[in-house]
C-alpha positions in Angstrom: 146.5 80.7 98.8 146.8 80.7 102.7 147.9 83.7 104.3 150.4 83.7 107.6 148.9 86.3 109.6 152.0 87.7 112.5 150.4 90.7 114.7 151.9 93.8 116.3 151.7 93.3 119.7 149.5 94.9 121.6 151.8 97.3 123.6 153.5 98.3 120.1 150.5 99.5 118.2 151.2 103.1 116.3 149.1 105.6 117.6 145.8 106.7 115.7 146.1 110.3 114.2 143.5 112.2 116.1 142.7 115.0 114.3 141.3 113.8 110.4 141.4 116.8 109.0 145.2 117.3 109.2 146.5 113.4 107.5 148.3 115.0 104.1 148.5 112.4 101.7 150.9 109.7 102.1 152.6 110.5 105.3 151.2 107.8 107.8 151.1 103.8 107.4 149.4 101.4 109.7 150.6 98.8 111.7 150.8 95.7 109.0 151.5 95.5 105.5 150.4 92.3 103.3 153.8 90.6 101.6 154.3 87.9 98.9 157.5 86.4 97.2 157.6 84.9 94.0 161.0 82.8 92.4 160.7 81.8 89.0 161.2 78.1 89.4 158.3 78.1 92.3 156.0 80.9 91.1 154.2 83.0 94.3 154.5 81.8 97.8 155.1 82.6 101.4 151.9 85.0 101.7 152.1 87.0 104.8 150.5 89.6 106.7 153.2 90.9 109.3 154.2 94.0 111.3 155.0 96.9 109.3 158.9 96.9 108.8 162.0 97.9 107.0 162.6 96.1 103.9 165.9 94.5 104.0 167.4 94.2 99.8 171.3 92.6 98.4 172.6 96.4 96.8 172.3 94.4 94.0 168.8 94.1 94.1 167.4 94.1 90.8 164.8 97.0 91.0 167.8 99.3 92.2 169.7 98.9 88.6 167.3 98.2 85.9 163.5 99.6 87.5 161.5 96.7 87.6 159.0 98.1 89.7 155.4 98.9 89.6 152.7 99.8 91.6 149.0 100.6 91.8 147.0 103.3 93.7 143.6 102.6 95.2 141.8 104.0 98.6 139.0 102.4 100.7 136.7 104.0 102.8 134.1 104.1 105.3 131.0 104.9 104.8 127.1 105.2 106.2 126.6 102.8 109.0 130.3 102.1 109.3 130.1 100.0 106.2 133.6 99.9 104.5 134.0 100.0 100.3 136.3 99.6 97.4 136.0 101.4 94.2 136.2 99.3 91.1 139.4 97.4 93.4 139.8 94.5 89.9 140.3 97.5 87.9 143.6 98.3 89.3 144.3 95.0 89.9 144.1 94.0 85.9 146.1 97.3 85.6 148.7 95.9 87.6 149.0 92.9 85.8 149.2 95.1 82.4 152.0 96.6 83.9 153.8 93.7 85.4 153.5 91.7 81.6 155.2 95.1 80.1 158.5 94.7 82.3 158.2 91.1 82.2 157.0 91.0 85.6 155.2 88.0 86.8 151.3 88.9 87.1 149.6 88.3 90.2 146.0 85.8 90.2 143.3 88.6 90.5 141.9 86.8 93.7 145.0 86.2 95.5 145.2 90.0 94.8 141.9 90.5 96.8 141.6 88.0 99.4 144.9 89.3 100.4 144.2 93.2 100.5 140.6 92.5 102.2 142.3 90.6 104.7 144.6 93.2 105.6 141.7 95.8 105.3 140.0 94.0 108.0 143.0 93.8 110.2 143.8 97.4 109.4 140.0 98.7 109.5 140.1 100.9 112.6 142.7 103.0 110.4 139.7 103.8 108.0 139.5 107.6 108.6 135.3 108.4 109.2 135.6 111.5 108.2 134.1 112.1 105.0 136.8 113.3 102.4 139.2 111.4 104.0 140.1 107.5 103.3 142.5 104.8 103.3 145.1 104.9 100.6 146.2 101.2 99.4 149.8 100.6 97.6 150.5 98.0 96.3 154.1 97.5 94.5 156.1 94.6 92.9 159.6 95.2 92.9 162.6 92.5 91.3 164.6 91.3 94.4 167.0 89.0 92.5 170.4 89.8 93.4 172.2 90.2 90.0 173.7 92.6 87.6 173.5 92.2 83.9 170.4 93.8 82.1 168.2 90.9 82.0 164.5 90.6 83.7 164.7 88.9 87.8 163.9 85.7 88.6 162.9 86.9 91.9 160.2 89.5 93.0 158.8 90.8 96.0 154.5 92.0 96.1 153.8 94.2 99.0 150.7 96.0 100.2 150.7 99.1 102.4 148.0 100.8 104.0 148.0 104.7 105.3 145.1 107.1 105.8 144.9 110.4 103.9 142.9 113.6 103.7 142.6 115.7 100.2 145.6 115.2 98.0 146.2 119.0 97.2 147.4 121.5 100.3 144.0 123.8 98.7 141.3 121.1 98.8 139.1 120.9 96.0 139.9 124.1 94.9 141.5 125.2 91.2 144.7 124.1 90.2 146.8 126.0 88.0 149.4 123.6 85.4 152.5 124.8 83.6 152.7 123.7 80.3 156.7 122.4 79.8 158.2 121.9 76.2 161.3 121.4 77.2 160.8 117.9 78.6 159.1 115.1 77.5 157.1 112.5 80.1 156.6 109.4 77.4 156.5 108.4 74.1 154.2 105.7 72.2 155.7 102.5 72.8 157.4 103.3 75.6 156.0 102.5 79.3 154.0 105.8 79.6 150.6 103.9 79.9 151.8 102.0 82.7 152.7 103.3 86.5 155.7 102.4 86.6 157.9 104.1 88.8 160.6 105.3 85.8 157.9 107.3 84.4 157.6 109.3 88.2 161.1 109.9 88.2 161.0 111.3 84.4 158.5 113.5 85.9 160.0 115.3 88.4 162.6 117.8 87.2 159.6 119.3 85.3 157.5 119.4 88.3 160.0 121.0 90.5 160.5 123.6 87.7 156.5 124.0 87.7 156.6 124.2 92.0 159.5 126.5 91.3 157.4 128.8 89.6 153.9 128.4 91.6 152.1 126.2 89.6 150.5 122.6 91.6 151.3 120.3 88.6 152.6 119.8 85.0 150.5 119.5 82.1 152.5 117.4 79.8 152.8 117.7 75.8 153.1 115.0 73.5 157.0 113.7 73.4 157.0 114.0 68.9 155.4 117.2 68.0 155.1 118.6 71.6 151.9 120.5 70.7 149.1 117.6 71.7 147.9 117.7 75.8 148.4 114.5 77.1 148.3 114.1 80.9 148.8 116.0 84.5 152.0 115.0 86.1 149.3 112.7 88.5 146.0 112.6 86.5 144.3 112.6 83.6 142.7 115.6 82.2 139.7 117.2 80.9 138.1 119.9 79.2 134.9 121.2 78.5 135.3 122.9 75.3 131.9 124.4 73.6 129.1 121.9 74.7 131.4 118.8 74.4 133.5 117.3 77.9 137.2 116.8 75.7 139.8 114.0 77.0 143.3 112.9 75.0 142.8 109.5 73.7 144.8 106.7 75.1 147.5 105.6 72.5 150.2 104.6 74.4 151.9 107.0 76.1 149.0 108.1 78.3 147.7 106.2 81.7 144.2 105.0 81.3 143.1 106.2 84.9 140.0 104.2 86.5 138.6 107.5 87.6 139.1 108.6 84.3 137.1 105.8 82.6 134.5 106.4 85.5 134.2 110.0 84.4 133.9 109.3 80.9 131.1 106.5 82.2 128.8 108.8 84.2 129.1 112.1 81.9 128.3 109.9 79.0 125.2 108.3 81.4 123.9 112.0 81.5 123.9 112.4 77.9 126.9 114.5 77.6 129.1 114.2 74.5 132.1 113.1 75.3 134.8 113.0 73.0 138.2 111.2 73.3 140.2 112.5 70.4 143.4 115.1 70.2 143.4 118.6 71.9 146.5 120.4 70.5 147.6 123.4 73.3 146.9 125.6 70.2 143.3 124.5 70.3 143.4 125.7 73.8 144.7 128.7 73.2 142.1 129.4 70.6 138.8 128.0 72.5 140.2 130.1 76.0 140.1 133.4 73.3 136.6 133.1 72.1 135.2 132.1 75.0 134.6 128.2 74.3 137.3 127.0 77.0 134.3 126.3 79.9 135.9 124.2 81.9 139.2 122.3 82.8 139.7 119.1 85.5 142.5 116.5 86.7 140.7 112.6 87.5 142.7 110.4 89.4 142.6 108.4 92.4 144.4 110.6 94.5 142.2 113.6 94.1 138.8 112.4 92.3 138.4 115.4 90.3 140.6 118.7 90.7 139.6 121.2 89.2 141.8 123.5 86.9 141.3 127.4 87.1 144.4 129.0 85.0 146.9 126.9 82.8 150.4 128.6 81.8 152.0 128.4 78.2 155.0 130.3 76.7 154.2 132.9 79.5 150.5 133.3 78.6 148.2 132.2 80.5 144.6 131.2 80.0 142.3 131.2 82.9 139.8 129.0 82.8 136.4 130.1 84.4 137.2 133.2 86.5 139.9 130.4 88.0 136.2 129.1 89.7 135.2 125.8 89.6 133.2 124.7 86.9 129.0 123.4 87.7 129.9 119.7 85.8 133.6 119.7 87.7 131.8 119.6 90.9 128.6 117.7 89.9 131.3 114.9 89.0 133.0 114.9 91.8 130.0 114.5 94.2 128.9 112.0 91.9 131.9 109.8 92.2 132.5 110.6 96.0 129.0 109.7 96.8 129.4 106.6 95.4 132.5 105.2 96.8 131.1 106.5 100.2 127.8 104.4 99.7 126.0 107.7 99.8 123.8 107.0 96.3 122.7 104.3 94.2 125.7 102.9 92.2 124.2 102.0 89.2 127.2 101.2 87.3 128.2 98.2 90.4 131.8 100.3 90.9 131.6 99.8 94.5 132.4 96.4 96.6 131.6 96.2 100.0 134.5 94.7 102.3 133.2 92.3 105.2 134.5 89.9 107.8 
């Protein structure tokens, strides 16, 4: 598919942040953004690269009644000799299209998908942050734009791509979390749209997180929506826990994300001969492994962050700390792992990272 490139001018180019260490996460956007329409009767066209810009929607707009909209999260960055990288990009990309077919979306050609975000990352590439830690976040979101009411899915959609550069995802850096454990709201059930992102499942979120913020915790760890007793997810991330000599995850059924970093962690640890087990881990079981000493370790994976790790967890006002609230020796052997790859810094023998040229 061709793609109409339209260039800021010169004289209004947005200003480079120039001091890396103070980005935050998901406050600054480049110059363009990559756009694509889709009607049902003509499928995807009008692929564009243009100034970044206001969006301009009917109030009927589709995604603003009945939440057709999805989006992905990915990051690139810049590594040794100014080389540039993606991390396991068609991952996302096939995630994407899982979501899109569960809200009767239309999915998006995997290659249109990356010829158009390359593209953009080369026009964009002097937004790559250098400094190590630090990367370009990459959003791209589908939203219905057919004007209509009645509860039915759009004929018309909107694909965008937006490009900003971020630091560390958590105000602490890579230091230990602390989660508050909520049974009195529910995230997803099986069946529903838990396993996808879309951005319903964000807003369910959020009166649960403020509560958590509220009470000085950085996240929510979320219980199953039937017997609320099984861990599922962080309000962003996936989780896991070292219990005895074994690295613990929930099991995707449904109502759980299945996080590329995640799979990635489950991939290397497994690669170093670690048992890894995906299976149930009630909050009981928690509470039982913290008491006699068998609760090790605890860590968040997700784009956003890598690996977080998790140093005291909150439940019916007890709370369990997990490893003197340090961070554990495989949290951080993890996280170097994965961040050395996607910087180019090691051998990648799993092929997870794809260079981006001209």
């Amino acid at each position: 598919m061709q793609i109409k490139v339209v260039k800021v001018t010169p004289s209004k180019l947005k200003p480079k942040p120039a001091d890396e260490s103070k980005l935050g996460f998901g406050k600054i956007f480049t110059d363009h953004f990559f756009t694509l329409k889709y009607h049902a009767d003509r499928g995807w066209y009008d692929a564009m690269i243009e100034p970044y810009r206001l969006l301009s929607l009917e109030p009927t707009a589709m995604c603003l009644h009945y939440g057709q909209e999805i989006f992905e999260g990915m990051k690139a960055y810049r590594g040794k000799d100014d080389q540039i990288f993606l991390f396991r990009p068609y991952e996302n990309i096939k995630r994407m299209n899982v979501s899109a077919e569960r809200l009767c979306m239309p999915k998006i050609d995997p290659e249109v998908f990356m010829n158009a975000l390359k593209t953009l990352l080369m026009i964009e590439k002097d937004w790559i942050p250098r400094t190590r830690g630090a990367s370009l976040y990459i959003r791209p979101t589908m939203i219905a734009t057919e004007a209509a009411l009645g509860v039915h899915d759009a004929n018309e959609y909107l694909f965008f791509i937006v490009l900003g550069p971020v630091g560390v995802y958590y105000p602490q850096g890579f230091s230990p979390t602390s989660m508050y454990v909520t049974d009195d709201y529910v995230r997803a059930v099986r069946g529903g749209i838990g396993n996808i992102k879309a951005a319903g499942n964000y807003a369910a979120s959020l009166r649960a997180s403020k509560v958590a913020m509220e009470k000085g915790f950085t996240q929510v760890l979320w219980l199953d929506a039937v017997e609320r007793k099984y861990i599922e997810e962080v309000g962003t991330s996936n989780i896991f826990f070292v219990i005895g000599n074994e690295l613990v995850t929930p099991p995707l059924g449904g109502s759980i994300l299945p996080g590329v970093t995640r799979d990635s962690v489950i991939q290397i640890a497994r690669s170093w001969n670690i048992s890894v087990s995906e299976r149930p881990v009630s909050i009981d079981e928690l509470v039982e492994a913290s008491a006699k000493g068998g609760l090790k370790e605890a860590f968040a994976s997700g784009t956003a962050a890598i690996v977080s790790p998790i140093g005291k967890i909150s439940y019916k006002e007890r709370e369990i700390i997990i490893n003197d609230e340090k961070t554990g020796d495989l949290t951080e052997k993890l996280y170097n792992e994965i961040l050395q790859i996607q910087y180019g810094e090691k051998d990648d023998p799993f092929g997870w990272r794809m260079p981006v040229s001209e």
